[in-house]
N, CA, C and O atoms as a printed pandas DataFrame, in Angstrom:
     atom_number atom_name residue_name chain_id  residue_number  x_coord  y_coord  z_coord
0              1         N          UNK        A               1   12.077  -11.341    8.384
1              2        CA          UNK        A               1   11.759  -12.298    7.363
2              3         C          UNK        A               1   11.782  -13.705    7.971
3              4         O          UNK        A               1   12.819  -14.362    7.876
4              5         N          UNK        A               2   10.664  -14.230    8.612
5              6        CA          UNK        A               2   10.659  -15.631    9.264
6              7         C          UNK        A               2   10.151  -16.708    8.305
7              8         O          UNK        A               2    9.929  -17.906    8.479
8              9         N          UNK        A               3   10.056  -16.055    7.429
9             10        CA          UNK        A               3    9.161  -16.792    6.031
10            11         C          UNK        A               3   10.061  -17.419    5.390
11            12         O          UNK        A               3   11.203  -16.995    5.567
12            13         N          UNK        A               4    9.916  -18.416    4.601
13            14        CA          UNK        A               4   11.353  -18.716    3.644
14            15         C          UNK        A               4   10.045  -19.400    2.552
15            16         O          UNK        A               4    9.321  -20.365    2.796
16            17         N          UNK        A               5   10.056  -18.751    1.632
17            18        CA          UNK        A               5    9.062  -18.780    0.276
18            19         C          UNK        A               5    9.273  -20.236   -0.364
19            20         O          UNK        A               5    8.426  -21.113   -0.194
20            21         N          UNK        A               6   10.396  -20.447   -1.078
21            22        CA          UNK        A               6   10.843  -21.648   -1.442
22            23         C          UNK        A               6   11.770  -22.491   -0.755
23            24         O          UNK        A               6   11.694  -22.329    0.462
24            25         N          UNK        A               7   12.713  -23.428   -1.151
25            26        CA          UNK        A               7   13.765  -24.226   -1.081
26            27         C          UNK        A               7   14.404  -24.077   -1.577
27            28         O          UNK        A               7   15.430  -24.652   -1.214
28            29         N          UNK        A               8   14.511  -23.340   -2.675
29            30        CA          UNK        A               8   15.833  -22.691   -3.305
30            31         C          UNK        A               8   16.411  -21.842   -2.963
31            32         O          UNK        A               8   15.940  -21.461   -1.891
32            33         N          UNK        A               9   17.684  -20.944   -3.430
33            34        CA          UNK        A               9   18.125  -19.624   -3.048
34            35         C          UNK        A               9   17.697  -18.868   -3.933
35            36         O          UNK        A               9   17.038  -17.890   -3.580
36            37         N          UNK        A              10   17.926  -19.085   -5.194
37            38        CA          UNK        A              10   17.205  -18.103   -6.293
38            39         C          UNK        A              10   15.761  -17.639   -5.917
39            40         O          UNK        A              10   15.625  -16.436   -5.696
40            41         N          UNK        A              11   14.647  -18.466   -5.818
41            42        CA          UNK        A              11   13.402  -18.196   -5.437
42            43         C          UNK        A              11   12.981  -17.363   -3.781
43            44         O          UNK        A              11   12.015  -16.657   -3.495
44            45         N          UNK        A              12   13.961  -17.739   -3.080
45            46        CA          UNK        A              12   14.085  -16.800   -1.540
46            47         C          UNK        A              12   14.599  -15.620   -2.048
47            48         O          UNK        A              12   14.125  -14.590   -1.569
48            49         N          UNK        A              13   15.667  -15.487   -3.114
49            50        CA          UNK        A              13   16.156  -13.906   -3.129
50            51         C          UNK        A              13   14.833  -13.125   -3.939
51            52         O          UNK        A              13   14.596  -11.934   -3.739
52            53         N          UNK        A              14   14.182  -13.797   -4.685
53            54        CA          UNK        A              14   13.345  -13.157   -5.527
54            55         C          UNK        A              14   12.203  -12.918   -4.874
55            56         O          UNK        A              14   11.343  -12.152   -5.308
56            57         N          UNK        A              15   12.117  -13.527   -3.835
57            58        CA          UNK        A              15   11.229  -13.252   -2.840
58            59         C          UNK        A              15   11.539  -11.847   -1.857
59            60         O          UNK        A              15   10.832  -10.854   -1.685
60            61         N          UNK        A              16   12.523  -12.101   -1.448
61            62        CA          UNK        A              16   12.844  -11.138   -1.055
62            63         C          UNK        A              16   12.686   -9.420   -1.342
63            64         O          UNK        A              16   12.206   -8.512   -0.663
64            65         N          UNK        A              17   13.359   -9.469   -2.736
65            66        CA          UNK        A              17   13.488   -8.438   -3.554
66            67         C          UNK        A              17   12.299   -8.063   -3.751
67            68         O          UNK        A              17   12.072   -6.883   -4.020
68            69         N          UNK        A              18   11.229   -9.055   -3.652
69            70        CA          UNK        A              18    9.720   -8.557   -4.021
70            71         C          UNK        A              18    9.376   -8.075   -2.690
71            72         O          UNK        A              18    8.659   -7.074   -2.700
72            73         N          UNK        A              19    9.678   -8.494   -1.640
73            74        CA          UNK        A              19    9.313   -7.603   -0.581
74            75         C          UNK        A              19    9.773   -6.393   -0.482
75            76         O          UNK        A              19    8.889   -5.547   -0.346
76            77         N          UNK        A              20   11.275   -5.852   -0.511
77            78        CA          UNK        A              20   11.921   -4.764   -0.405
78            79         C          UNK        A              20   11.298   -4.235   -1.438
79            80         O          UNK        A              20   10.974   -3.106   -1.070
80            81         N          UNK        A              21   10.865   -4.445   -2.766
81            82        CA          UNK        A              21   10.254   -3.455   -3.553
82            83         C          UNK        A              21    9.092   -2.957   -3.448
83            84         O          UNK        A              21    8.854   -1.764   -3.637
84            85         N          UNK        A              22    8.133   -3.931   -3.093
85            86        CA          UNK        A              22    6.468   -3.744   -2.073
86            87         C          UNK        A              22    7.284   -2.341   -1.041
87            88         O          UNK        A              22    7.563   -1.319   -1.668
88            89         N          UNK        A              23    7.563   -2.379    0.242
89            90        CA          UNK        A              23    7.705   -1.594    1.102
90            91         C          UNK        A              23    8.526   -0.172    1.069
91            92         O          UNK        A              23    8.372    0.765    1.852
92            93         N          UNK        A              24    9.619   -0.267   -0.259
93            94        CA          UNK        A              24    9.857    0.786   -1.076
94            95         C          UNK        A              24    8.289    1.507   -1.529
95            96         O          UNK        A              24    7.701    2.441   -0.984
96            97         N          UNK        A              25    7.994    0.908   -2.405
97            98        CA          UNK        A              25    6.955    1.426   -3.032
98            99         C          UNK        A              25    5.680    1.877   -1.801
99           100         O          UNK        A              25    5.141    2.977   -1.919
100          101         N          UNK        A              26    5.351    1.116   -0.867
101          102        CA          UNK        A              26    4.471    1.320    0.013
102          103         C          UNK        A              26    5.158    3.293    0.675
103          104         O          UNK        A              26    4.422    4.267    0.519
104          105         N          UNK        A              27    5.986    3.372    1.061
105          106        CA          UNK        A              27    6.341    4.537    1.846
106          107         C          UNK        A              27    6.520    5.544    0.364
107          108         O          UNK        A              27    6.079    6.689    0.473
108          109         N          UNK        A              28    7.004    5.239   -0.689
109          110        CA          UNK        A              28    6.821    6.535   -1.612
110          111         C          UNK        A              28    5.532    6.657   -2.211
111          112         O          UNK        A              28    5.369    7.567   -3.024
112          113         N          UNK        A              29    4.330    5.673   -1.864
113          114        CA          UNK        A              29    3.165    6.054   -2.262
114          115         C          UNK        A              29    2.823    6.981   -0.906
115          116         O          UNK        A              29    2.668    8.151   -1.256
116          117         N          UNK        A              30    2.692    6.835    0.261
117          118        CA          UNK        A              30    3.025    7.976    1.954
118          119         C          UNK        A              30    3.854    9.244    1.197
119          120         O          UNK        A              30    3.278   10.329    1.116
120          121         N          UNK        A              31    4.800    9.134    0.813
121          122        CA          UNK        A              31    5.566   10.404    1.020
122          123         C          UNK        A              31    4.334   11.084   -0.178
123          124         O          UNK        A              31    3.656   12.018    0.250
124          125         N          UNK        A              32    4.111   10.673   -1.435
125          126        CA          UNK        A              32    3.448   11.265   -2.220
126          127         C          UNK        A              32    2.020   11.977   -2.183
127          128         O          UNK        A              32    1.758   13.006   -2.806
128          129         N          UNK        A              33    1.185   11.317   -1.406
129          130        CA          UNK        A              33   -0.246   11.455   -1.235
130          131         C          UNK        A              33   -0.579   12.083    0.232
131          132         O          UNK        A              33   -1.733   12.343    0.572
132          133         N          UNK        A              34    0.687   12.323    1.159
133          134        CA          UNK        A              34    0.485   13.412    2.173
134          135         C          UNK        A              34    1.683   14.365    2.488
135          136         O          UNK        A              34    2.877   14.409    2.188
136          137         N          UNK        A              35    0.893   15.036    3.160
137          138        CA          UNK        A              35    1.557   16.423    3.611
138          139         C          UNK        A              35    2.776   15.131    4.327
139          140         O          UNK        A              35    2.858   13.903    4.363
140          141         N          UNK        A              36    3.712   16.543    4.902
141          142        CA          UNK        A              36    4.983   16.034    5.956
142          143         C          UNK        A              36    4.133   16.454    7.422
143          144         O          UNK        A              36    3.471   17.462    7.670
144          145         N          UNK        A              37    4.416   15.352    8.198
145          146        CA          UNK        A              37    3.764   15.259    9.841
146          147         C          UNK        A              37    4.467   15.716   10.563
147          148         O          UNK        A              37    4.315   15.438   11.752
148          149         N          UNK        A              38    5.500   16.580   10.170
149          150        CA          UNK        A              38    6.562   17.280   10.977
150          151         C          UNK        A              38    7.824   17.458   10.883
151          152         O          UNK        A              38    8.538   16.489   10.623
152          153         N          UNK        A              39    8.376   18.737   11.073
153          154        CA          UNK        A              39    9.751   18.901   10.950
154          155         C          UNK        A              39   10.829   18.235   11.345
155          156         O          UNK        A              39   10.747   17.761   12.478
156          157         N          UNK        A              40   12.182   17.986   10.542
157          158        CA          UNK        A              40   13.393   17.741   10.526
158          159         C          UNK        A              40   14.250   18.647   11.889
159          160         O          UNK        A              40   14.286   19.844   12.177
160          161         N          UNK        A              41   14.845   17.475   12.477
161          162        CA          UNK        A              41   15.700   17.658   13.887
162          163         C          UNK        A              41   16.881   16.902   13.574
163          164         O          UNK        A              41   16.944   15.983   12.757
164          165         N          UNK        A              42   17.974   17.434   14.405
165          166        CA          UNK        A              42   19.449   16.958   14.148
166          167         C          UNK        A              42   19.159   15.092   14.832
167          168         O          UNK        A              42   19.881   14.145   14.521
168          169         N          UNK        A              43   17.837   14.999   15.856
169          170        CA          UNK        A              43   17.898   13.786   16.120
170          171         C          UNK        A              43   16.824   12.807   15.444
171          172         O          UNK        A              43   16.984   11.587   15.480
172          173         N          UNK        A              44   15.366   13.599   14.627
173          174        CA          UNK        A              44   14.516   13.743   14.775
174          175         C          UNK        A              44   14.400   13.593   13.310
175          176         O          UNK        A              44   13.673   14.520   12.952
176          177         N          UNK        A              45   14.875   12.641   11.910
177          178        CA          UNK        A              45   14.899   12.793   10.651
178          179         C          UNK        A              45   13.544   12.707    9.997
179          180         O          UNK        A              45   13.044   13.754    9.585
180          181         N          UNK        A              46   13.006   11.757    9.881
181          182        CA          UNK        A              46   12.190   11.914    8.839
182          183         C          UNK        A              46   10.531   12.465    9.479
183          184         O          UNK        A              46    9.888   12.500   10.528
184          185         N          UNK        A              47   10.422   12.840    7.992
185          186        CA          UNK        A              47    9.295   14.474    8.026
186          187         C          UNK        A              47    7.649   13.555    8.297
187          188         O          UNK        A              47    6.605   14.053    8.719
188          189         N          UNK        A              48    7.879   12.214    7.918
189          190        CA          UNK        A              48    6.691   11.535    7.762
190          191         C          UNK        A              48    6.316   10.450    8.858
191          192         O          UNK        A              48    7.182    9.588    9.008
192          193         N          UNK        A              49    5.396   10.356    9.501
193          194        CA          UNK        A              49    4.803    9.307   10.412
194          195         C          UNK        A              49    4.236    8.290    9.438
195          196         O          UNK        A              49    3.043    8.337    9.140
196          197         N          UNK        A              50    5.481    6.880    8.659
197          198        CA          UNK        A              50    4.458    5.914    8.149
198          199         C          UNK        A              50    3.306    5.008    8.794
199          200         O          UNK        A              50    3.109    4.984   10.009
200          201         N          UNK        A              51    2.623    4.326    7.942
201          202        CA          UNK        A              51    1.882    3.391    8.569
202          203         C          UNK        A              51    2.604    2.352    8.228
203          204         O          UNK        A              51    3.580    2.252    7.485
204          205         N          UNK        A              52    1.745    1.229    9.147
205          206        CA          UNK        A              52    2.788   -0.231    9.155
206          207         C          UNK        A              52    2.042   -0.493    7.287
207          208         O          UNK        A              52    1.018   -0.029    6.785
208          209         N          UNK        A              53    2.729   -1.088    6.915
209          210        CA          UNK        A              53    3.054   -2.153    5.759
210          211         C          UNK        A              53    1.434   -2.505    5.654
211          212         O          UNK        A              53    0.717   -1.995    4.793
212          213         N          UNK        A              54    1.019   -3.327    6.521
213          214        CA          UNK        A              54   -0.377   -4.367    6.127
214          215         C          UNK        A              54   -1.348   -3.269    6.486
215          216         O          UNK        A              54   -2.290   -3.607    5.769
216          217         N          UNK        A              55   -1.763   -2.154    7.129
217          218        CA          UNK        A              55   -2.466   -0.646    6.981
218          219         C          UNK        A              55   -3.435   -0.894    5.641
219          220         O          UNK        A              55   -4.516   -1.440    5.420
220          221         N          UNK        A              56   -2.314   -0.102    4.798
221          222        CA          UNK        A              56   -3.442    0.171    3.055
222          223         C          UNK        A              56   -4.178   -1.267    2.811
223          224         O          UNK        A              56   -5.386   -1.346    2.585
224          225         N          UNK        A              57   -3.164   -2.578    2.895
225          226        CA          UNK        A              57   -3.991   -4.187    2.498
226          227         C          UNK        A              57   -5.326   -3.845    3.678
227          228         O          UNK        A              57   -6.474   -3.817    3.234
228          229         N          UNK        A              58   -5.113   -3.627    4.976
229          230        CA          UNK        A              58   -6.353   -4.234    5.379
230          231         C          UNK        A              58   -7.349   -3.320    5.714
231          232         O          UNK        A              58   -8.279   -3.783    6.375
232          233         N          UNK        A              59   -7.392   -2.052    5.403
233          234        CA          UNK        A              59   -7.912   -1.096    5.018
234          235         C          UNK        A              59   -9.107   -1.144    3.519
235          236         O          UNK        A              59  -10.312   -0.925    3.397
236          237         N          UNK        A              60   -7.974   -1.557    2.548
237          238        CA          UNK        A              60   -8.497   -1.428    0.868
238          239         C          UNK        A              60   -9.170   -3.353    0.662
239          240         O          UNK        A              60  -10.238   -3.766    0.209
240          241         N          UNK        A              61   -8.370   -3.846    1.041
241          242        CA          UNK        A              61   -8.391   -4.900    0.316
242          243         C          UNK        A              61   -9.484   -5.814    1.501
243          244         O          UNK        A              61  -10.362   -6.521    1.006
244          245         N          UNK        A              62   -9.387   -5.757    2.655
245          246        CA          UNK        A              62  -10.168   -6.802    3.660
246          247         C          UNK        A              62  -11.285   -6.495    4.228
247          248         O          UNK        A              62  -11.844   -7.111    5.136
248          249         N          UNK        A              63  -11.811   -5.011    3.411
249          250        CA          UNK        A              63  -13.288   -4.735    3.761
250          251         C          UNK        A              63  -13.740   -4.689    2.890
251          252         O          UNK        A              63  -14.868   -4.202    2.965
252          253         N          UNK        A              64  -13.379   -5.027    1.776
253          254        CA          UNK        A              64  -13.941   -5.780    0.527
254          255         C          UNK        A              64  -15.222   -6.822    1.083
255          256         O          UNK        A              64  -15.270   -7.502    2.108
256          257         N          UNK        A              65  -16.114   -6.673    0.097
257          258        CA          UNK        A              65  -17.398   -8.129    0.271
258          259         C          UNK        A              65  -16.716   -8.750   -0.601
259          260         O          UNK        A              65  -16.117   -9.761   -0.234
260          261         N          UNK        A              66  -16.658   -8.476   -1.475
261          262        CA          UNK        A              66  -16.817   -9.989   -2.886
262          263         C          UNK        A              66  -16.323   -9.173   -4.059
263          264         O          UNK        A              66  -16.413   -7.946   -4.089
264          265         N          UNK        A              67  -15.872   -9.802   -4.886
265          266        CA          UNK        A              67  -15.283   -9.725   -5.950
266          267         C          UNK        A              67  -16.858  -10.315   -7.251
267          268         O          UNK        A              67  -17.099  -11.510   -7.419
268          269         N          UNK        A              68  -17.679   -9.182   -7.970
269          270        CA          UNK        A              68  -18.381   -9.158   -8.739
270          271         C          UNK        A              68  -18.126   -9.168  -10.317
271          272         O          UNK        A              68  -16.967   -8.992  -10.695
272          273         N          UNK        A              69  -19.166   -9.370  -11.290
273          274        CA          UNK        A              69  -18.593   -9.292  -12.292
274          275         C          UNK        A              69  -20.098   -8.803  -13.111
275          276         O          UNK        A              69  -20.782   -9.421  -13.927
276          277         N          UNK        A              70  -20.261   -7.490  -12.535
277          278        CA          UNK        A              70  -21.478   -7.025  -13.435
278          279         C          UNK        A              70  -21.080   -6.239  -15.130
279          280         O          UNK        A              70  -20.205   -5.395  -15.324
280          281         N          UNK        A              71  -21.620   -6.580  -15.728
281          282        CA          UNK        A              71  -21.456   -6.854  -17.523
282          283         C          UNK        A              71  -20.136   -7.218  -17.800
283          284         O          UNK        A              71  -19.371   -6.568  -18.513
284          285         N          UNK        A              72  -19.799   -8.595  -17.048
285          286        CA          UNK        A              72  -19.015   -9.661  -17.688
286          287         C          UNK        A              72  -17.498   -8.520  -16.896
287          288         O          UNK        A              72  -16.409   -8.803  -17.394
288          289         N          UNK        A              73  -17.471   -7.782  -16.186
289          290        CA          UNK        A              73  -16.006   -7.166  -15.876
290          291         C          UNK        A              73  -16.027   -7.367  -14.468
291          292         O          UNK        A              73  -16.907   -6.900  -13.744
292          293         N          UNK        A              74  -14.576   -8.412  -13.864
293          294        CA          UNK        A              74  -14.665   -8.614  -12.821
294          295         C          UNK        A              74  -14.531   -7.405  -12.404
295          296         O          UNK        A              74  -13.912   -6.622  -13.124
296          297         N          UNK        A              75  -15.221   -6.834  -10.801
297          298        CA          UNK        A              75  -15.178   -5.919   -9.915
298          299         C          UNK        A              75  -14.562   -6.037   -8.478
299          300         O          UNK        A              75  -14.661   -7.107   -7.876
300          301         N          UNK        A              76  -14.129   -5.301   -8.094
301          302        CA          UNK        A              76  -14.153   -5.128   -6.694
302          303         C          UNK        A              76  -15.104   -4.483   -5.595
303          304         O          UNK        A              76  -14.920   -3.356   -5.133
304          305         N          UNK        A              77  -16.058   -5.264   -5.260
305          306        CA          UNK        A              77  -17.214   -4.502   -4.294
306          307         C          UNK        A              77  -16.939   -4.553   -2.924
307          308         O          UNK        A              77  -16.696   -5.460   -2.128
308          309         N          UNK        A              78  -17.041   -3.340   -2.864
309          310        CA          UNK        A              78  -16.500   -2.515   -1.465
310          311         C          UNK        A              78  -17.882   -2.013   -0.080
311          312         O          UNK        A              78  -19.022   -1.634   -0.351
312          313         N          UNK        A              79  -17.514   -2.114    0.805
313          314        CA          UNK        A              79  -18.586   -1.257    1.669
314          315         C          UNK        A              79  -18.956    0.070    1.603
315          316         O          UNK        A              79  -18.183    0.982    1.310
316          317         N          UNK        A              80  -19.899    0.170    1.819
317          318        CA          UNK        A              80  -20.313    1.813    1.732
318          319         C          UNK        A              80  -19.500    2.768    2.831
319          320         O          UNK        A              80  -20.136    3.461    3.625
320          321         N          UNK        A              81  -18.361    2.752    2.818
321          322        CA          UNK        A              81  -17.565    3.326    4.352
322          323         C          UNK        A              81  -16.973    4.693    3.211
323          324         O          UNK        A              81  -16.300    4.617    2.183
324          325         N          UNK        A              82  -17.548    5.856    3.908
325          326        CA          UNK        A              82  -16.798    7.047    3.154
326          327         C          UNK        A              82  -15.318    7.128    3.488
327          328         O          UNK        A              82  -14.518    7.540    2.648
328          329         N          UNK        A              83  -14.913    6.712    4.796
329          330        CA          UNK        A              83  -13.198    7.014    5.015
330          331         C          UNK        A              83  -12.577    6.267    3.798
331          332         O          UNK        A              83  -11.878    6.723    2.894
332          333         N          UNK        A              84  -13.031    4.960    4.023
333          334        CA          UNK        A              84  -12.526    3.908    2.542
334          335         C          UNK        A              84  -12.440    4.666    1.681
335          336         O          UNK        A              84  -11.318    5.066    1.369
336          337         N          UNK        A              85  -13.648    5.153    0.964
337          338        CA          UNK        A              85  -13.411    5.644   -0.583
338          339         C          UNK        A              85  -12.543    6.626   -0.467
339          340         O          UNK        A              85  -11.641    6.802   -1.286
340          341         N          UNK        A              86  -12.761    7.460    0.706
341          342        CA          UNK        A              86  -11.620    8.769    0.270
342          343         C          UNK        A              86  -10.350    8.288    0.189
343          344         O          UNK        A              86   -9.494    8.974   -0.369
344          345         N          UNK        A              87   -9.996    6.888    0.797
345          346        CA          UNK        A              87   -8.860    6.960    0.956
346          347         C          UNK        A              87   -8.014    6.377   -0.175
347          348         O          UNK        A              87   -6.857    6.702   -0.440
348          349         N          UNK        A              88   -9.003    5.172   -1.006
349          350        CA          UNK        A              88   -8.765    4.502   -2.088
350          351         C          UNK        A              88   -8.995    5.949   -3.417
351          352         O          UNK        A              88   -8.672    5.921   -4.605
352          353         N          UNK        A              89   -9.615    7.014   -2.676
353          354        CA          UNK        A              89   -9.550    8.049   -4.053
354          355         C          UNK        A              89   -8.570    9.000   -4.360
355          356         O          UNK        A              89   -8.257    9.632   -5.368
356          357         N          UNK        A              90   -8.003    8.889   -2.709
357          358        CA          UNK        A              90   -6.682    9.813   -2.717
358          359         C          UNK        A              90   -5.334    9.249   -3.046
359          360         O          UNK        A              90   -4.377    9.977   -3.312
360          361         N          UNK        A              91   -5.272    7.971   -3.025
361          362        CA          UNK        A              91   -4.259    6.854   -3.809
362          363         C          UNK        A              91   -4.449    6.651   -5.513
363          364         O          UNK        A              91   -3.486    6.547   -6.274
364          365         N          UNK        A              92   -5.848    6.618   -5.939
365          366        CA          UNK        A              92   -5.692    6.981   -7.173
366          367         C          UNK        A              92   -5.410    8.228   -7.844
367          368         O          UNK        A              92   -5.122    8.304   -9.038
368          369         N          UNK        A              93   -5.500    9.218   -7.034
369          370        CA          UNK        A              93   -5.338   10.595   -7.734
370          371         C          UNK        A              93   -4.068   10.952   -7.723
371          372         O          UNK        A              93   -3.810   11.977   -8.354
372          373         N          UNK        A              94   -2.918   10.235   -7.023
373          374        CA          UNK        A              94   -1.163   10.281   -6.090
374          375         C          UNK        A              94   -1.144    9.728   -7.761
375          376         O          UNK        A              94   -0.837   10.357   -8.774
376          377         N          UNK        A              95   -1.707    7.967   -7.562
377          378        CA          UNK        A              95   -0.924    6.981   -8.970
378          379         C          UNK        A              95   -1.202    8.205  -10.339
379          380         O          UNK        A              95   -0.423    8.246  -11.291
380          381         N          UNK        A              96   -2.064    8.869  -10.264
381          382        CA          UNK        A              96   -2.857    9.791  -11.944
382          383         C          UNK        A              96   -1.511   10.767  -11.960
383          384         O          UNK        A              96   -0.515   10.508  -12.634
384          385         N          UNK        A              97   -1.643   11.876  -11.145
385          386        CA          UNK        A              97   -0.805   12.417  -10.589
386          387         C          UNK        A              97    0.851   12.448  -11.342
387          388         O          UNK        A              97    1.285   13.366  -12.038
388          389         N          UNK        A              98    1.634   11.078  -10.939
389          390        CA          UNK        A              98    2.547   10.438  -10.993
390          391         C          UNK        A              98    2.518   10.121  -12.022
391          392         O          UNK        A              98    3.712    9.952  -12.267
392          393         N          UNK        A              99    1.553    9.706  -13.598
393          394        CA          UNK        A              99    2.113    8.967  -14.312
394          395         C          UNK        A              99    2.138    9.936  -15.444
395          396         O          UNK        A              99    2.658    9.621  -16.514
């Protein structure tokens, strides 16, 4: 954390907490939407190979063109990249899934 959000302490902890809850949430959306990448060892714990943190953002969000608004509803317009969609389709079907 080399960042310091505000000048306050209240606003740095709340900052904070919003990070630890982002990267919580980032690895139980991983544990949910794939298989385990391999077995449990007495040295060797967890079953899952995550990706780093900024992965899904620059994946979903930075091969984005433009943000549209065809019949008045803003959109998100995306490239024609099939890995993309599968991957933004297999994150919505984890969130459907889940709720």
């Amino acid at each position: 954390m080399d960042y310091i959000a505000v000048g306050g302490f209240l606003g740095n902890q709340l900052y904070m907490m919003a990070a630890v809850l982002s990267h919580d949430l980032h690895r139980e959306l991983q544990i949910q939407t794939r298989a385990p990448d391999r077995g449990t060892t007495e040295k060797r714990t967890p079953l899952w190979i995550f990706e780093e943190l900024r992965s899904p953002g620059h994946r979903l969000i930075q091969r984005a063109r433009r943000f549209t608004s065809p019949q008045r509803e803003l959109t998100l317009t995306m490239c024609a990249n099939e890995s993309v969609k599968l991957g933004v389709l297999k994150y919505l079907e984890a969130v459907q899934e889940a709720g």
